[in-house]
C-alpha positions in Angstrom: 203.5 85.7 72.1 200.6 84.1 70.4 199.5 82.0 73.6 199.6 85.2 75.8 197.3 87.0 73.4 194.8 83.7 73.2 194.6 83.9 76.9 193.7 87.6 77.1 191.3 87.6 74.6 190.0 84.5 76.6 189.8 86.6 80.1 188.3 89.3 78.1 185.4 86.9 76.5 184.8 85.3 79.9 184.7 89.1 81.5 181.8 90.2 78.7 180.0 87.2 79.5 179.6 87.6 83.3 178.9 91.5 82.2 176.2 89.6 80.2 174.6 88.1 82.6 174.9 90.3 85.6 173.0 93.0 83.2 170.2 90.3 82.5 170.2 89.3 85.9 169.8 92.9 86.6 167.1 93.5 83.9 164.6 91.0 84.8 165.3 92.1 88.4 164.5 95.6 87.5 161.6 94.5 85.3 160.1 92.7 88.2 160.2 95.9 90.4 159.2 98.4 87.7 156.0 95.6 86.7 155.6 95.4 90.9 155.9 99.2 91.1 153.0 99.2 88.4 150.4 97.4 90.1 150.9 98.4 93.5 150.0 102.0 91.8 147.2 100.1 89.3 146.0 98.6 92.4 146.3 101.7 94.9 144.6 103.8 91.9 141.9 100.7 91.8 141.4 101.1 95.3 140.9 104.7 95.3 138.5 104.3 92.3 136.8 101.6 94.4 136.3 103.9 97.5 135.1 106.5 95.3 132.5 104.8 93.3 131.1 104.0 96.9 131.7 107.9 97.8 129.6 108.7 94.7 127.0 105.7 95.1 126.8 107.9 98.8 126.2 110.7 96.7 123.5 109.3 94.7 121.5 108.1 98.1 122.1 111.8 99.5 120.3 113.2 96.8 117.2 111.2 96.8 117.0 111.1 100.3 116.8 115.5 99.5 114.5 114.5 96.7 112.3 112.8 98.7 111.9 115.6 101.5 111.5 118.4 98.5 108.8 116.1 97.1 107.1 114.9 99.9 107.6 116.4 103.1 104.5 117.2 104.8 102.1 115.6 102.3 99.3 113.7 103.4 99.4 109.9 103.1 96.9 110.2 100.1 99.2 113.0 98.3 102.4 110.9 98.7 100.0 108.0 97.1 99.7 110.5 94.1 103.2 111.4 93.6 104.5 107.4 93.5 101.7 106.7 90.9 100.6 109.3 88.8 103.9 112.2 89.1 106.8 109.7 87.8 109.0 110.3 90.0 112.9 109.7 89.4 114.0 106.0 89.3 110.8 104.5 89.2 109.7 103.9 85.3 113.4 104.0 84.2 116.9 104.3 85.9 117.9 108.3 87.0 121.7 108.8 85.7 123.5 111.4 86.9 127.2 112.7 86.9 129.1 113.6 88.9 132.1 116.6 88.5 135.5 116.5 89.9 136.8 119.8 91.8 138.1 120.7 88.4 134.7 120.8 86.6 135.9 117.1 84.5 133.6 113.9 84.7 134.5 112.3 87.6 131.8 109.5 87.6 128.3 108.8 87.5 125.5 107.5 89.9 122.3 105.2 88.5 119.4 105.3 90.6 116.5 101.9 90.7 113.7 102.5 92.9 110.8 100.5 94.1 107.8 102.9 94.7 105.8 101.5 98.2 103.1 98.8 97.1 99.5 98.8 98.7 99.6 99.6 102.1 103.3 100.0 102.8 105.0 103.4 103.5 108.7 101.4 102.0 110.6 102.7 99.4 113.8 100.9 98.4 116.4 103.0 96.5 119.5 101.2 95.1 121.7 103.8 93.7 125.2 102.1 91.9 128.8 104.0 91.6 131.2 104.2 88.9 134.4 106.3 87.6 135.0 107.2 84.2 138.7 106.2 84.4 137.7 102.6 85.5 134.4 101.8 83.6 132.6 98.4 84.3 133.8 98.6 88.5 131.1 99.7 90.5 130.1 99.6 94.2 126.2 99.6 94.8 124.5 100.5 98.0 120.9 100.4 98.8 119.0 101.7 101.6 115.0 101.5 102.4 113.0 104.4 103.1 109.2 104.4 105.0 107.3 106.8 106.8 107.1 106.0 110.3 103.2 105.1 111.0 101.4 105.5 114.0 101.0 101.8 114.2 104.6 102.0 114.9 103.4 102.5 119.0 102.2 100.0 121.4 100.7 102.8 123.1 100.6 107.0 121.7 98.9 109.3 123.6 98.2 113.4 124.3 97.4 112.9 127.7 98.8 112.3 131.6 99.3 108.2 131.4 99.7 106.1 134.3 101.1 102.1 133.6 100.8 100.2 137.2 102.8 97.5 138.5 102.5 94.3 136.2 102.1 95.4 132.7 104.7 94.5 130.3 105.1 96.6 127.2 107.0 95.5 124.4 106.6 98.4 121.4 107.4 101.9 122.0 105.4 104.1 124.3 104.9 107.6 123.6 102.7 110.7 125.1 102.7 114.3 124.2 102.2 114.9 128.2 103.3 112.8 131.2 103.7 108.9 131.5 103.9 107.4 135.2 105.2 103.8 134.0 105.5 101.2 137.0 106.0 97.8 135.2 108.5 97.1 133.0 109.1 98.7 129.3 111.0 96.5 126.8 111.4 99.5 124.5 112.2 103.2 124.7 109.1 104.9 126.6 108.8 108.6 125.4 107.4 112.1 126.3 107.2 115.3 124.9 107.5 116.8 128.3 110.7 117.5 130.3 108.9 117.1 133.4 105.4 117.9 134.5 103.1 117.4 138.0 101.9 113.9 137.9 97.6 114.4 138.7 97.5 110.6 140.8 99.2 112.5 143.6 100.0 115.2 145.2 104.4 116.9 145.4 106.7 118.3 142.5 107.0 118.1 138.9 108.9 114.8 138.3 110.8 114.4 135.2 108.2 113.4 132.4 108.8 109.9 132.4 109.1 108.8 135.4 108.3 105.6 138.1 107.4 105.0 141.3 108.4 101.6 141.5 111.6 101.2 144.6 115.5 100.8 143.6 116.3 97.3 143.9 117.0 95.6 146.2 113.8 97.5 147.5 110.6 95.9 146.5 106.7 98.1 145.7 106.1 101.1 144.8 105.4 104.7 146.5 102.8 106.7 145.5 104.1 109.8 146.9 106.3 112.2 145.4 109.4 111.1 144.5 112.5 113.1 144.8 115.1 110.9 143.2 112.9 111.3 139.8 112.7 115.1 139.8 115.3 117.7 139.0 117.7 118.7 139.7 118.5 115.3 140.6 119.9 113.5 137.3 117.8 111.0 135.6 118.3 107.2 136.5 118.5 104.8 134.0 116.2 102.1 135.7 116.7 99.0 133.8 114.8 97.5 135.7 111.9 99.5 134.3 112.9 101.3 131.4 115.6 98.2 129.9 115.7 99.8 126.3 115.7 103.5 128.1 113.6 106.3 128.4 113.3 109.5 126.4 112.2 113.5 127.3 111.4 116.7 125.5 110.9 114.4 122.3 108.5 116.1 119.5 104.6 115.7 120.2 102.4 114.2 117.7 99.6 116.4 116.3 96.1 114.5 116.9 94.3 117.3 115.5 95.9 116.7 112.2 94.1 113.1 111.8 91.4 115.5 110.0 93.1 116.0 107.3 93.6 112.1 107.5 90.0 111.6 107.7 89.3 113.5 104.7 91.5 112.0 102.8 90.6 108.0 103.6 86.9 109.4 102.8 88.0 110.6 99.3 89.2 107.0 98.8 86.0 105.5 100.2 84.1 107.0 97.7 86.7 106.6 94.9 87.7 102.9 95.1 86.4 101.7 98.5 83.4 101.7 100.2 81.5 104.7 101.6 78.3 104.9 103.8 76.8 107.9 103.9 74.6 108.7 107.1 70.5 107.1 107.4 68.3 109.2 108.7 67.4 108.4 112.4 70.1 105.6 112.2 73.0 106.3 114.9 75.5 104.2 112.2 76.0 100.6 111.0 77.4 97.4 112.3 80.2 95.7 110.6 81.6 91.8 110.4 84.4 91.2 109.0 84.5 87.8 106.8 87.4 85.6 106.0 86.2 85.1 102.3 87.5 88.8 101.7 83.8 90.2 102.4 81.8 92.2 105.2 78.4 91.8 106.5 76.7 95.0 107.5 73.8 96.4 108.9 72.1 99.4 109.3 71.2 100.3 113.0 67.9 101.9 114.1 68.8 102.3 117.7 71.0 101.9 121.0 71.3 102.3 124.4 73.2 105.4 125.0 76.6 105.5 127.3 75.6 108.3 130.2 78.6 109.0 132.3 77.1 110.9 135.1 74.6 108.7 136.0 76.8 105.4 134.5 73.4 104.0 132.8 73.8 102.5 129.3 75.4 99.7 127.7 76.6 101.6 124.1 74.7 98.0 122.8 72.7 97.6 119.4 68.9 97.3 121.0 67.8 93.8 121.5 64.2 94.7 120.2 64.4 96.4 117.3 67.8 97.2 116.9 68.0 97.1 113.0 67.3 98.5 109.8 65.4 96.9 106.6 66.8 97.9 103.7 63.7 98.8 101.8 64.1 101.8 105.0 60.8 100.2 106.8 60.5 98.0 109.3 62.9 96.9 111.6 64.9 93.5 112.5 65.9 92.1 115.5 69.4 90.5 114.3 71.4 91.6 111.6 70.5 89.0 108.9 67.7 88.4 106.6 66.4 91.6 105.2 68.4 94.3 107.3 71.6 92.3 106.3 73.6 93.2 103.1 77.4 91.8 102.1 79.6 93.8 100.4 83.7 92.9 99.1 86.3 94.1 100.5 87.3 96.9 98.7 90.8 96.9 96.9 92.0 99.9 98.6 91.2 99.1 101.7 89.7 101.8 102.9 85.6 101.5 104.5 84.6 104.8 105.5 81.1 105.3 107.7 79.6 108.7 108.4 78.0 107.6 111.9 79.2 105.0 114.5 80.4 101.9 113.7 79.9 98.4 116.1 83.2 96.3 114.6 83.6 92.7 114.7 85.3 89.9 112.6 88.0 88.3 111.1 90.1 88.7 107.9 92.1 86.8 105.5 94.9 88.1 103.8 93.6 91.1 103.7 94.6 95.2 104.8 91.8 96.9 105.8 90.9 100.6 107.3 87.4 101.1 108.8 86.4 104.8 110.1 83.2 106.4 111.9 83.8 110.1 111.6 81.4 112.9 111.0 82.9 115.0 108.2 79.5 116.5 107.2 79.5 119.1 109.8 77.1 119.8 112.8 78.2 118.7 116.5 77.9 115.1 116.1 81.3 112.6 116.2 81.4 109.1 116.2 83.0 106.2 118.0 83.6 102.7 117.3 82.2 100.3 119.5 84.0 96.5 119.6 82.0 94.1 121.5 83.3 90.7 120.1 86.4 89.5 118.9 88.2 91.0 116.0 90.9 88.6 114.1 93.6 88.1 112.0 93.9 84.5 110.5 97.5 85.2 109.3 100.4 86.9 111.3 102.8 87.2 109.3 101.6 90.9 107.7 99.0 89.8 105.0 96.2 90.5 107.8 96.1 93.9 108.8 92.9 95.7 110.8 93.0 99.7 111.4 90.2 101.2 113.2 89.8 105.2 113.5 87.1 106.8 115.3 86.8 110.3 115.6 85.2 110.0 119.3 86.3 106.8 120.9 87.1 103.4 120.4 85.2 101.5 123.1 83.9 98.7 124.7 80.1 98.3 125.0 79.4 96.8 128.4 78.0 93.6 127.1 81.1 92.4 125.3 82.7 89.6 125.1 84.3 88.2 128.8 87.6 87.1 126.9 88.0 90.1 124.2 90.8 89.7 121.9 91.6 92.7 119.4 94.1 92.4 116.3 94.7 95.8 114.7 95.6 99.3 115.5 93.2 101.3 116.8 93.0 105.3 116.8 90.6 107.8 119.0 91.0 111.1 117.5 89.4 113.2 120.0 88.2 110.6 122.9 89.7 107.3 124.3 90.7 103.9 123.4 89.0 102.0 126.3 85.9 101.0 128.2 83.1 103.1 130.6 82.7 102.4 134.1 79.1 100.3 133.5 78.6 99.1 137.4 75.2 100.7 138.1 72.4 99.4 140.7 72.3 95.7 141.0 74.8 95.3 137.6 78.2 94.5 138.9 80.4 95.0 135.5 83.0 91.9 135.6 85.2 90.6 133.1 88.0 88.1 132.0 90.9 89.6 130.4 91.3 92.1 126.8 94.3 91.5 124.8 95.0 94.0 122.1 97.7 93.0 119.6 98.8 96.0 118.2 98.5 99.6 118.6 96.7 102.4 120.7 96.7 105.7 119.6 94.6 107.8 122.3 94.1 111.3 122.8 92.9 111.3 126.4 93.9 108.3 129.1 93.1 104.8 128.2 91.5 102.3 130.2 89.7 98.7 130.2 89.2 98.5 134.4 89.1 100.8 137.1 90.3 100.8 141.4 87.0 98.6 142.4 88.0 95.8 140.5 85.4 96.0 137.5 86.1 95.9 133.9 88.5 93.8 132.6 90.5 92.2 134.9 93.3 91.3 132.9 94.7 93.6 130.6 97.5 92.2 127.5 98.9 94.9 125.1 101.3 93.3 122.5 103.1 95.0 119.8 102.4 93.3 116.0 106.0 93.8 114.3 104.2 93.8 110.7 102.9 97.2 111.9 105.9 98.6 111.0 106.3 98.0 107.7 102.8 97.4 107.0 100.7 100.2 108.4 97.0 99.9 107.9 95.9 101.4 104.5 96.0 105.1 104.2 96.8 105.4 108.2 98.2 108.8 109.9 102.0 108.5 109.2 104.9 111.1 110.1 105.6 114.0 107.5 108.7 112.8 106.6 110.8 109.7 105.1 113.7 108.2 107.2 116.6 106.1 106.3 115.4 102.3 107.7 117.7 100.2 106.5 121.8 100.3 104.7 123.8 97.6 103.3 126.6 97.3 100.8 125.8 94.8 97.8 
């Protein structure tokens, strides 16, 4: 009997044991699933928290992007200067915090704001705005995004009038006209008008669609110059690649040339505030200028020229060769623009050299922005033009140089300029032309080399450095400068609003 009961309690203590370690087995197993089960959930509500803090770093963005366009939308470049320097705005001298509520009404999160205002000369604003949750302090997702106001410097070519491009240019920035562009060479970026179609003036037919070519389908070779049906409605519009390879745009929204006045007025304000302001001579038609590479200008006053006449084609728009000068006591006269007609001035910090009367432009800078105007802002019916007989230079290219030239008439070529012209900078005609009068006359047969403009043309009637019979320029080069995009000239026209240039994760 005492055997039999050794051996059950033996089973029995065997039995607890294996109960023993089945339930440990079982607990570390269960342990393992209930620690798994709690971070997948830590992670999944990590992840959530993640995506939100980038949701509410969104948020943050949205809201200055709306801050912006309550603050500045439709300001003049001047005014916008004002509010990034004098009206604090958020982000700039300190970090803006704000929170953000969950649907409940509870703190959800918050969103800090850093913000670099534009420097000299730049329309860029870079806005860095970082997300995080209350329930998981210390994670945060940041995003930033640049802002600018697109410039007008922005265009190879802008124009508010009928433009024709004939076979053999090769355009590179965008192209853009508030009427109807005829574009027969080839357009490596979009090529815009504000016009759905119109009825191109070089011949006679329909309205075509308002950008349009005359240049054959391929395999076909030429061009027509007759109407051309396949580029009117209600045929659908081509693609043309072989024109147009970045596309081609209609009905886009025009650009306002008129409101360059308020532009004017505004670089004038700065001319006489920090830069450099000439006010009008008596009897003197304006002043030369020569830009200097040791940051400087030469400049002379100029007693008289010989006056453009279109209808009879006489005139050179050339500083006199006999007495085309100014002394600066006011009497007497010099034949060259040196010695006592001859002052030098700095380059003013802003930028900005402002001339009430017409301006004959030539030079070179060094790591330097500069604006130069002729504009009549004193009333009566005079405008002025700026005239570019010789060669005007950057030394840098890589957006430390950078020339803009406004005239309030037209930016033009005298007839005795340079026969190889090269011209760095944007160039604006308010009310005129960019280009060059038709200056054969009599025994004077007007003949040149080639013109190569690196950078912009902003023209409010139709362009031009040759015409049909050969004369002018013979070879024509229009290249867009890249810097012009981020770097517009100081205190150039610029759209009315900011937009979103740039978006990355950090």
């Amino acid at each position: 009997m005492f055997l039999i009961a050794r051996r059950k309690k033996t089973k029995q203590g065997s039995a607890l044991a294996y109960a023993l370690v089945i339930m440990m087995a079982v607990s570390v197993i269960l342990v393992s699933i209930l620690t798994f089960i709690s971070t997948q959930i830590k992670n999944a509500q990590y992840s959530v928290a993640r995506e939100q803090a980038f949701q509410v770093a969104e948020q943050g963005i949205q809201f200055y992007k709306w801050y912006l366009a309550h603050e500045t939308d439709g300001r003049t470049v001047a005014q916008v200067n004002v509010f990034w320097t004098t009206e604090h705005p958020y982000g700039v001298d300190s970090d803006y915090i704000a929170t953000v509520a969950d649907p409940s009404g509870g703190d959800m999160g918050t969103y800090r704001i850093k913000v670099v205002p534009p420097s000299v000369g730049s329309t860029i604003v870079t806005v860095e705005s970082t997300g995080e949750m209350s329930r998981f302090p210390g994670h945060t997702r940041t995003i930033k995004v640049r802002f600018r106001r697109p410039s007008w410097s922005e265009y190879t070519v802008i124009a508010n009038d009928n433009m024709r491009f004939g076979q053999g240019t090769e355009v590179y920035g965008k192209v853009e006209s508030n009427l109807g562009i005829r574009f027969d060479g080839t357009a490596h970026n979009i090529v815009s008008s504000s016009l759905a179609s119109y009825s191109d003036p070089d011949h006679a037919g329909g309205s075509e669609f308002g950008v349009h070519t005359h240049v054959n389908v391929p395999p076909a070779t030429g061009t027509n110059d007759t109407f051309r049906p396949l580029e009117a409605s209600p045929n659908t519009m081509q693609t043309r690649s072989d024109v147009f390879t970045a596309g081609r745009q209609l009905s886009v929204p025009s650009v306002d040339f008129n409101g360059i006045v308020s532009v004017l007025g505004d670089m004038k304000t700065q001319s006489q505030a920090t830069g450099k302001y000439f006010a009008p001579i008596t009897s003197s038609p304006g002043r030369q200028i020569t830009l200097k590479t040791n940051n400087t200008f030469d400049t002379c006053a100029v007693n008289s020229y010989s006056v453009y006449e279109p209808k009879t084609f006489a005139g050179t728009n050339g500083i006199s060769a006999t007495s085309g000068y100014l002394k600066n006591s006011g009497i007497g006269t010099c034949l060259a623009c040196s010695g006592q007609c001859l002052q030098n001035f700095p380059i003013p910090q802003n930028g900005v050299i402002f001339v009430e009367g017409n301006v004959w432009l030539s030079g070179q800078v060094n790591g330097r922005k500069v604006s130069i105007v002729a504009a009549n802002l004193l009333g009566g019916s005079s405008s002025y033009s700026v005239f570019i007989p010789h060669n005007l230079l950057y030394t840098n290219y890589d957006g430390s140089d950078i020339i803009g030239v406004i005239a309030q008439q037209d930016v033009e070529i005298p007839r005795d300029s340079d026969t190889t012209l090269r011209i760095d900078g944007a160039l604006v005609a308010q009310t005129g032309r960019v280009g060059r009068s038709y200056y054969t006359v009599g025994a004077y047969h007007d003949s040149k080399s080639s013109i190569t403009v690196f950078g912009g043309i902003a023209t409010n009637t139709r362009y031009g450095f040759a015409f049909v019979d050969g004369t002018g320029y013979a070879n024509r080069n229009l290249y867009y400068d890249n810097n012009l995009l981020y770097y517009p000239p100081p205190y150039f026209p610029t759209g009315t609003q900011y937009q979103v240039d740039l978006w990355e994760e950090l």
